[in-house]
C-alpha positions in Angstrom: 108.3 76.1 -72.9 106.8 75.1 -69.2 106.9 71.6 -70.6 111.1 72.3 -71.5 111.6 73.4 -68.0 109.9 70.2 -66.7 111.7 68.0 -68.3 114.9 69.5 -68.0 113.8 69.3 -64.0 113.2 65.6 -64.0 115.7 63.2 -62.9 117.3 60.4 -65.4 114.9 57.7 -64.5 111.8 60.2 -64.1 112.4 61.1 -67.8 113.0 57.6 -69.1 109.6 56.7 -67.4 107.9 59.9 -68.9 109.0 58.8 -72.5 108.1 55.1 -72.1 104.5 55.5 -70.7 104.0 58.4 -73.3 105.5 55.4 -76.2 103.2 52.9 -73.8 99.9 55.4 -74.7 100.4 55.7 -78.3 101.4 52.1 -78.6 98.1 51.0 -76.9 95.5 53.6 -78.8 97.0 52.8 -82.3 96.9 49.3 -81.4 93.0 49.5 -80.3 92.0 51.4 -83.6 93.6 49.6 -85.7 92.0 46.0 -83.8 88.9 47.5 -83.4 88.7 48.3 -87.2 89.7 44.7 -88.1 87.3 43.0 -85.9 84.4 45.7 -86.8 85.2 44.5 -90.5 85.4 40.7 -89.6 82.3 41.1 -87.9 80.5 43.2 -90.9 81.7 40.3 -93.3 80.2 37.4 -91.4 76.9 39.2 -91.4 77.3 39.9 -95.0 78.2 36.5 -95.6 75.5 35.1 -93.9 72.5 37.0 -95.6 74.0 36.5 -98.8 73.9 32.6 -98.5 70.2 32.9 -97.2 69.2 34.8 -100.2 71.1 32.5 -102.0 69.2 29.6 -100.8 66.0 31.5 -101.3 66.1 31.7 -105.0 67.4 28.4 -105.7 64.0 27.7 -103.8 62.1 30.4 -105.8 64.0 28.4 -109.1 63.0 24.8 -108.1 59.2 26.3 -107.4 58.8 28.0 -110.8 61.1 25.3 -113.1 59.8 22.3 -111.7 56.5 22.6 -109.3 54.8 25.6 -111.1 54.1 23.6 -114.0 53.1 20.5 -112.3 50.7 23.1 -110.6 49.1 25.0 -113.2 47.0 23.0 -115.2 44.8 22.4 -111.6 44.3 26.1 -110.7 41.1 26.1 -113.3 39.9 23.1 -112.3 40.1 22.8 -109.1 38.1 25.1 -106.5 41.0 25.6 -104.1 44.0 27.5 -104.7 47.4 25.9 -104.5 49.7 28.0 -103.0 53.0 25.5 -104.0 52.5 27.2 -107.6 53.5 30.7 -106.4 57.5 30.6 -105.8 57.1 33.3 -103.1 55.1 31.1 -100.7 57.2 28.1 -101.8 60.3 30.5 -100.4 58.2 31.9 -97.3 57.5 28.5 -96.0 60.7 26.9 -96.7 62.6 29.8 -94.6 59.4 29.9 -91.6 60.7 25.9 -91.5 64.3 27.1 -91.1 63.2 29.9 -88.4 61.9 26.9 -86.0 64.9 26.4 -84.7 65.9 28.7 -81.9 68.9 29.7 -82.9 67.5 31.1 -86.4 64.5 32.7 -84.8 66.1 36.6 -85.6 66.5 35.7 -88.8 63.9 37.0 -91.6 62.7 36.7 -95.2 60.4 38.7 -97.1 59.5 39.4 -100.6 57.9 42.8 -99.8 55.5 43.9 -102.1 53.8 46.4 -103.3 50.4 45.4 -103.7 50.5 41.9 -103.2 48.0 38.7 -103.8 48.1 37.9 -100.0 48.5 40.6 -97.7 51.2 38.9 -95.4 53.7 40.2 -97.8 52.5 44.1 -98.1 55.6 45.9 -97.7 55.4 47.8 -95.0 57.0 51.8 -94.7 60.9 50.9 -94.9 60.0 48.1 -97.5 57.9 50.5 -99.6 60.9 53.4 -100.0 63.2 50.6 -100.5 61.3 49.0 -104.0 60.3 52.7 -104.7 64.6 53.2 -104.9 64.6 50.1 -107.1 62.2 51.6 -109.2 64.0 54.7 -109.6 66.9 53.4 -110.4 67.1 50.4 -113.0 71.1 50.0 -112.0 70.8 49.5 -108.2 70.7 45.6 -107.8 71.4 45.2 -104.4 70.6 47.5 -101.2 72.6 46.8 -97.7 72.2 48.1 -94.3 71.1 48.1 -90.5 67.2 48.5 -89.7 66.3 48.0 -86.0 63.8 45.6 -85.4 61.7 44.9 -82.3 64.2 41.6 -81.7 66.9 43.4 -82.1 69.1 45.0 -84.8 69.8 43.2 -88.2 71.7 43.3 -91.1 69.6 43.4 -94.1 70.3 42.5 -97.9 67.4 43.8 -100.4 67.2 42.7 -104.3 64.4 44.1 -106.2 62.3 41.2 -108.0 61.2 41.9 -111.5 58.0 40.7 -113.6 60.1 39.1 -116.3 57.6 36.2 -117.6 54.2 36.9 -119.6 53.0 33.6 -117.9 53.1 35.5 -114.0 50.8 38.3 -115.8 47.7 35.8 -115.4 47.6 35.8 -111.9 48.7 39.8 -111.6 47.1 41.6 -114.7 43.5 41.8 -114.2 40.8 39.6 -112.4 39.0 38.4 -114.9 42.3 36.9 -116.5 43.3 35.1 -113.0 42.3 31.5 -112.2 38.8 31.4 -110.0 40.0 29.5 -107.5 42.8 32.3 -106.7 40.1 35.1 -106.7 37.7 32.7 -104.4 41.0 32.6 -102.3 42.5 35.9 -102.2 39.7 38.0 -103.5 40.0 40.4 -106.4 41.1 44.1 -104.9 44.6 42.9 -104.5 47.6 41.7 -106.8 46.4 42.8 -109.7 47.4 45.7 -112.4 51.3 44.3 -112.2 53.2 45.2 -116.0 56.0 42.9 -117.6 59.2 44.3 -116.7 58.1 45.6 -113.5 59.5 46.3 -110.2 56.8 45.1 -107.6 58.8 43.5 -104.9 61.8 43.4 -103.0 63.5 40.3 -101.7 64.8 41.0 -98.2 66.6 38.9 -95.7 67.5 40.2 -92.5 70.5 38.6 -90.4 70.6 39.3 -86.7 74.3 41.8 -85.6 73.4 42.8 -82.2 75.2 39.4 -81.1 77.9 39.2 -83.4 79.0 43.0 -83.0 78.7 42.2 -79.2 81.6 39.3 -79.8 83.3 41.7 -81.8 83.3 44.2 -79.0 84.3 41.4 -76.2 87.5 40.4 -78.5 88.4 43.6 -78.3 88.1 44.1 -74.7 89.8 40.7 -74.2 92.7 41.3 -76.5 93.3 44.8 -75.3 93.1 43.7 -71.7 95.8 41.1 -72.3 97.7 44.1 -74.7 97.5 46.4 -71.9 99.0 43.6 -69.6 101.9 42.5 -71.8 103.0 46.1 -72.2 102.7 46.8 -68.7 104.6 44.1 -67.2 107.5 45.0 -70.5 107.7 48.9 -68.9 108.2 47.4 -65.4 110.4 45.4 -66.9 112.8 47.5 -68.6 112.1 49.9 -66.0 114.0 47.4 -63.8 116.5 46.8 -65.8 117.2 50.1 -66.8 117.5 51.3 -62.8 120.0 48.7 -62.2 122.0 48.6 -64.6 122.3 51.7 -66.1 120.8 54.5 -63.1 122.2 52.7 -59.9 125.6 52.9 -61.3 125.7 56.4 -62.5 124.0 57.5 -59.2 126.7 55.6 -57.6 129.5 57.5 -60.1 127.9 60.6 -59.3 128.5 60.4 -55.4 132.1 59.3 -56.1 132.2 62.4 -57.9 130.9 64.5 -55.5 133.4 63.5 -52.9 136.1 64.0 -54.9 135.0 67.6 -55.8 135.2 68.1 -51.9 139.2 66.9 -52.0 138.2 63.3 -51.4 141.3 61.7 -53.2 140.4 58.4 -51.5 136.9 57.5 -52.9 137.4 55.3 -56.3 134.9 55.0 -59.2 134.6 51.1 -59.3 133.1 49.6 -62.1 134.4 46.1 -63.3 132.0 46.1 -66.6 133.2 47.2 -70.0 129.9 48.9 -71.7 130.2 53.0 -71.7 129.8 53.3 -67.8 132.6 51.3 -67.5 134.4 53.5 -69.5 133.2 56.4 -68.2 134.5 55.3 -64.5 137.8 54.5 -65.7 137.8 57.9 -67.4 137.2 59.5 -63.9 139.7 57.4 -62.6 142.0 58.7 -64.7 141.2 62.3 -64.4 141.2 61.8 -60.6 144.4 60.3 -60.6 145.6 63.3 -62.7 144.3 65.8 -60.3 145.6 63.8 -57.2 149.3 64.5 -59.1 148.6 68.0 -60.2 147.8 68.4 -56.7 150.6 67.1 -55.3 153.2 69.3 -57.6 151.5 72.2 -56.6 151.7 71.9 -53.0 155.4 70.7 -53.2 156.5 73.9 -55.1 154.6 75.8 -52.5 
């Protein structure tokens, strides 16, 4: 009700400004969710994107290591006294991504087939690793696990895939010590990588994609573009706030005086207005009616 009384209180051009800043407000807030949810998105899908063409890359490296190099390999691990780590597709992948990583610009960027209870102990999954192979374990549908993990450079978007045992051949290396070659156990030792099953999950591929930086030019797009929103839509309200005062208030402010004087029995004061929109028509109304009066006037005082 107070806010009734205000408004009916206001002047013509205080209301018209009232309503336009209050359209002006709800313009600029709808506008700013609905931009921030688009570039939020845009920004979610180029991490996605990214990640998914690393892992991508990953396993065709993984592919080439175990199709073509692998068997190449093999024959050597029993005779010869050194192990050779080509043979194994997750150091093929490991070294192929630390080459990608040299360059600066790809230095946030991680791979990592976490495991379990691995061969060599660089790829122990650590606690976040461990819970997320324990969730591919426990669930045989869940292929793919997405998400944000903060890392001491920063946060990154991660992709996780579990990796399964699915060849009897992998089970030399992985089932028990005296089954693996010797130069693997003179290499790696034999308390670690062993007692894996076929069909098992004991790893999880993982690449992590810094988002701290392209969330932060998310966020600037939106400052940018709302900055130049806010701009646009205040120069349009001083705009049509112009407009509006001259050619629609100045002239019934200037009708209204008019009026006034002839209320007071000033038959000499005319409403001029050469345009033909509705004020125009409204003046020539008053003209009328003043011309009227003037005569009604007149006939009255000659019968007095």
């Amino acid at each position: 009700m107070l806010n009734n009384i205000t408004l009916k209180n206001l002047k013509i051009g205080a209301k018209f400004n009232f309503l336009l800043i209050l359209v002006f407000i709800v313009s600029i807030v709808g506008s700013g969710i609905a931009l921030s949810s688009v570039l939020q998105g845009r920004a979610q899908n180029e991490v996605t994107s990214q990640a998914q063409i690393l892992i991508q890359m990953m396993n065709a490296v993984r592919d080439y290591t175990q199709n073509r190099i692998a068997p190449q390999l093999e024959p050597t691990l029993d005779t010869s006294s050194i192990f050779i780590p080509e043979v194994v597709p997750t150091f093929s992948s490991k070294e192929v991504f630390e080459n990608f990583r040299k360059k600066s610009e790809y230095k946030n960027f991680f791979h990592k087939d976490a495991t379990l209870n691995p061969t060599n102990l660089v790829d122990k999954a650590d606690s976040f690793e461990t819970q997320l192979v324990e969730r591919f374990r426990n669930d045989s549908k869940t292929q793919e696990i997405t998400g944000f993990r903060n890392l001491p450079e920063g946060e990154v978007f991660y992709i996780a895939r579990p990796l399964k045992i699915t060849q009897q051949k992998c089970l030399r290396c992985h089932s028990t010590p005296d089954q693996a070659p010797k130069s693997q156990l003179v290499t790696y030792g034999s308390e670690n990588g062993f007692g894996w099953q076929l069909n098992q999950i004991v790893s999880a591929q993982i690449i992590s994609v810094p988002s701290q930086e392209i969330f932060a030019n998310a966020q600037r797009t939106w400052i940018l573009v709302m900055g130049l929103l806010i701009t646009i839509f205040a120069i349009v309200v001083f705009l049509i706030n112009f407009l509006i005062k001259k050619y629609v208030i100045q002239r019934i402010r200037k009708i209204e005086k008019i009026a006034q004087k002839v209320s007071i029995g000033d038959m000499s004061a005319d409403f001029e207005e050469s345009s033909n929109d509705e004020i125009g028509g409204l003046a020539e109304a008053f003209n009328r009616m003043k011309a009227s009066l003037k005569i009604a006037m007149e006939m009255l005082n000659s019968q007095n």
